[in-house]
C-alpha positions in Angstrom: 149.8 133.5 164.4 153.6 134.9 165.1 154.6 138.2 165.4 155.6 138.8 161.5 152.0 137.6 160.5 150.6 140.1 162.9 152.2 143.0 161.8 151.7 141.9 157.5 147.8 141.1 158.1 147.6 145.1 160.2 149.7 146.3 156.8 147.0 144.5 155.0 144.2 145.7 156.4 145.5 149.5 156.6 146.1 148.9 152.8 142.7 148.3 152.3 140.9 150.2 154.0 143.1 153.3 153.1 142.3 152.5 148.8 138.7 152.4 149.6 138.7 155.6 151.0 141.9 156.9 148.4 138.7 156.2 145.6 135.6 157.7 147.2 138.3 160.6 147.3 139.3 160.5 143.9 135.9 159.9 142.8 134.8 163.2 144.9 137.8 165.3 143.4 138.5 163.5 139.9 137.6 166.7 137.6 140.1 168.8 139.7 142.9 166.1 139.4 142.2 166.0 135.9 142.4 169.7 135.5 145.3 169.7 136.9 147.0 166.8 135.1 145.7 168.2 131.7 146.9 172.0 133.0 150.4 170.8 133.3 150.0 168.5 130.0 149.7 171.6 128.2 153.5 173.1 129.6 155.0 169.5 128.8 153.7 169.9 125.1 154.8 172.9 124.8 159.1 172.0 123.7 157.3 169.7 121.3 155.0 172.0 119.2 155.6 175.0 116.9 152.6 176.8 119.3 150.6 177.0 122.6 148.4 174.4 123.0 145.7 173.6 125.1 144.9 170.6 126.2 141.3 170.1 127.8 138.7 167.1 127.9 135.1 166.8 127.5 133.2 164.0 128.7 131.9 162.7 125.1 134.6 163.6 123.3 137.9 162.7 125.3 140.6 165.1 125.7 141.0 168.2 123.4 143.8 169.7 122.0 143.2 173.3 121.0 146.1 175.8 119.0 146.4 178.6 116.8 148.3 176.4 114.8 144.9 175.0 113.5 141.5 176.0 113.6 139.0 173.9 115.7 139.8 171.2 118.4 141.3 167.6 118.2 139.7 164.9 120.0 141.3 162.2 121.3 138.9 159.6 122.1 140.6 158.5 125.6 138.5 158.7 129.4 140.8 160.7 131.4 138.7 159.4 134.7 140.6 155.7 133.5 143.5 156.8 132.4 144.2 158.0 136.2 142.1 156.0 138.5 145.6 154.2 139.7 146.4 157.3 141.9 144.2 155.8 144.4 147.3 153.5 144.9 149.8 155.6 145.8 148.9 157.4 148.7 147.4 153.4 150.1 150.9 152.0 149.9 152.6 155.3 151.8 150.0 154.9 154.2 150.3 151.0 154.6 154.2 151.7 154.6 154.9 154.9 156.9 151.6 155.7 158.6 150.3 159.4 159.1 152.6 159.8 161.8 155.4 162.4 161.4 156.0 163.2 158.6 154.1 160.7 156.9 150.9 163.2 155.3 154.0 165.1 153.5 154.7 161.9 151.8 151.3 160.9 150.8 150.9 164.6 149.4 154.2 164.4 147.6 153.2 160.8 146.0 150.4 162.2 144.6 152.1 165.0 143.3 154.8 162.5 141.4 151.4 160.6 140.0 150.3 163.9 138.7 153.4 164.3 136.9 153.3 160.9 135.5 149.5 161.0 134.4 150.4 164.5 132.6 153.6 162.4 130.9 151.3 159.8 129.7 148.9 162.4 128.0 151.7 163.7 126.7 153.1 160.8 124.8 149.6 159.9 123.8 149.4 162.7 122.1 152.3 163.0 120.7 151.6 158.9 119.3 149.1 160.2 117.1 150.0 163.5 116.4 153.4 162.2 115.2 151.6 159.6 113.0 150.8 162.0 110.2 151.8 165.5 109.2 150.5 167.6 111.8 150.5 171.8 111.6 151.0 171.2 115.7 154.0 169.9 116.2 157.8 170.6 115.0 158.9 168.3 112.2 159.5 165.2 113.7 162.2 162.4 112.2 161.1 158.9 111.9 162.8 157.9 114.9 161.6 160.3 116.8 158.0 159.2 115.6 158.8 155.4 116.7 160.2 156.6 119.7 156.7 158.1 120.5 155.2 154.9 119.3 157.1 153.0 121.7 156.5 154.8 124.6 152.8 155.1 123.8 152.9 150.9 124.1 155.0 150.9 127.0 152.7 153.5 128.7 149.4 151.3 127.9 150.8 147.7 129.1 153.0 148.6 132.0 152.3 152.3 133.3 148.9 151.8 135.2 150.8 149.1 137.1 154.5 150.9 137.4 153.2 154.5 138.2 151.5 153.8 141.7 154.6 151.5 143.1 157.5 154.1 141.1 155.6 156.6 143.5 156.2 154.7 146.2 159.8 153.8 146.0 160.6 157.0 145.6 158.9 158.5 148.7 159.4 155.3 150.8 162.5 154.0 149.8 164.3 154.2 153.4 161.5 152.1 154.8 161.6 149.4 151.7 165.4 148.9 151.9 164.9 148.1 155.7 161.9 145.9 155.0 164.3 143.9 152.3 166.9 143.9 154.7 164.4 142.4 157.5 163.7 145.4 159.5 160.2 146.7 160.4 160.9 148.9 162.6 158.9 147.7 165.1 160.4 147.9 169.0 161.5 144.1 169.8 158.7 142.8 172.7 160.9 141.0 175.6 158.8 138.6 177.7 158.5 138.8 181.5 161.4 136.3 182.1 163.9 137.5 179.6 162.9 141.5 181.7 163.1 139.9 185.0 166.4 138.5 183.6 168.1 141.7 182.1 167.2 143.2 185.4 168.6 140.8 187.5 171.9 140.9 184.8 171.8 145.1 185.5 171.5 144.7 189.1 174.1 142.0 189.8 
């Protein structure tokens, strides 16, 4: 096995063992990620609706919109442990790519941080996919393009954003190291063998 082979199956391997433990993490702290993701849902909805919402979840019901634009709750029958389970990604491809080394814990904290922001996007336009479907006392009057625009996302979202989200994190918080690894460079020091030292130091002392 060469040198290249070495250092992919060691990537591999990190990789693996890094999302095995990135789930029993997520599993451990998945109702304070949601809380989070649904706590900053609620400030995203906010340009969008005619008052303050609140967006929630309860385990039987799915998440929970609540205003005093209408009386009650809505429930949106969704599992918010699904919806962001592919966080356990991110920081298992930072990891594989840059190590803890350095600065590399900053990046798996700030990878999370940008899958936060994209689970609470992806609430958002869920919601806004339904609640745009029909007159709703929630949000502002919305035009029919808006409305498809919503619809659109909504599908996009569902087929292509629990695969995009985890590997958009990491481009973004890895994209030095992936430009040298599609230019060929890993990064790893060169290993000379004992003839081509023995040479350079016969080259140096002559």
């Amino acid at each position: 096995m060469n040198r290249r082979s070495l250092i992919a199956f060691d990537r591999l391997a990190i990789f693996s063992v890094t999302l095995v433990l990135a789930f029993y993490f997520y599993y451990l702290l998945s109702p304070v990620y949601g809380r989070l993701v649904l706590t900053l849902s609620g400030f995203l909805l906010r340009p969008f609706a005619q008052a303050p919402a609140m967006v929630s979840y309860a385990e039987q019901q799915g998440i929970l919109v609540t205003s005093s634009a209408f009386k009650g709750a809505m429930a949106f029958k969704f599992d918010l442990f699904s919806i962001c389970l592919n966080v356990v990604f991110a920081p298992a491809l930072v990891i594989m790519t840059t190590g803890l080394r350095g600065w590399g814990w900053l990046r798996v904290i700030v990878a999370v941080l940008i899958m936060m922001l994209l689970h609470a996007a992806e609430v958002v336009v869920t919601l806004l996919r339904f609640l745009t479907e029909n007159s709703n006392p929630l949000i502002l009057a919305a035009s029919a393009a808006f409305a498809g625009f919503a619809k659109w996302l909504y599908s996009f979202f569902d087929k292509m954003g629990y695969t995009l989200f985890p590997f958009l994190a990491w481009l973004i918080v890895c994209a030095g190291e992936l430009a040298r690894w599609a230019g060929g460079k890993t990064g790893e020091v060169p290993v000379r063998s004992p003839a081509d030292q023995n040479e350079k130091i016969d080259r140096d002392a002559g």
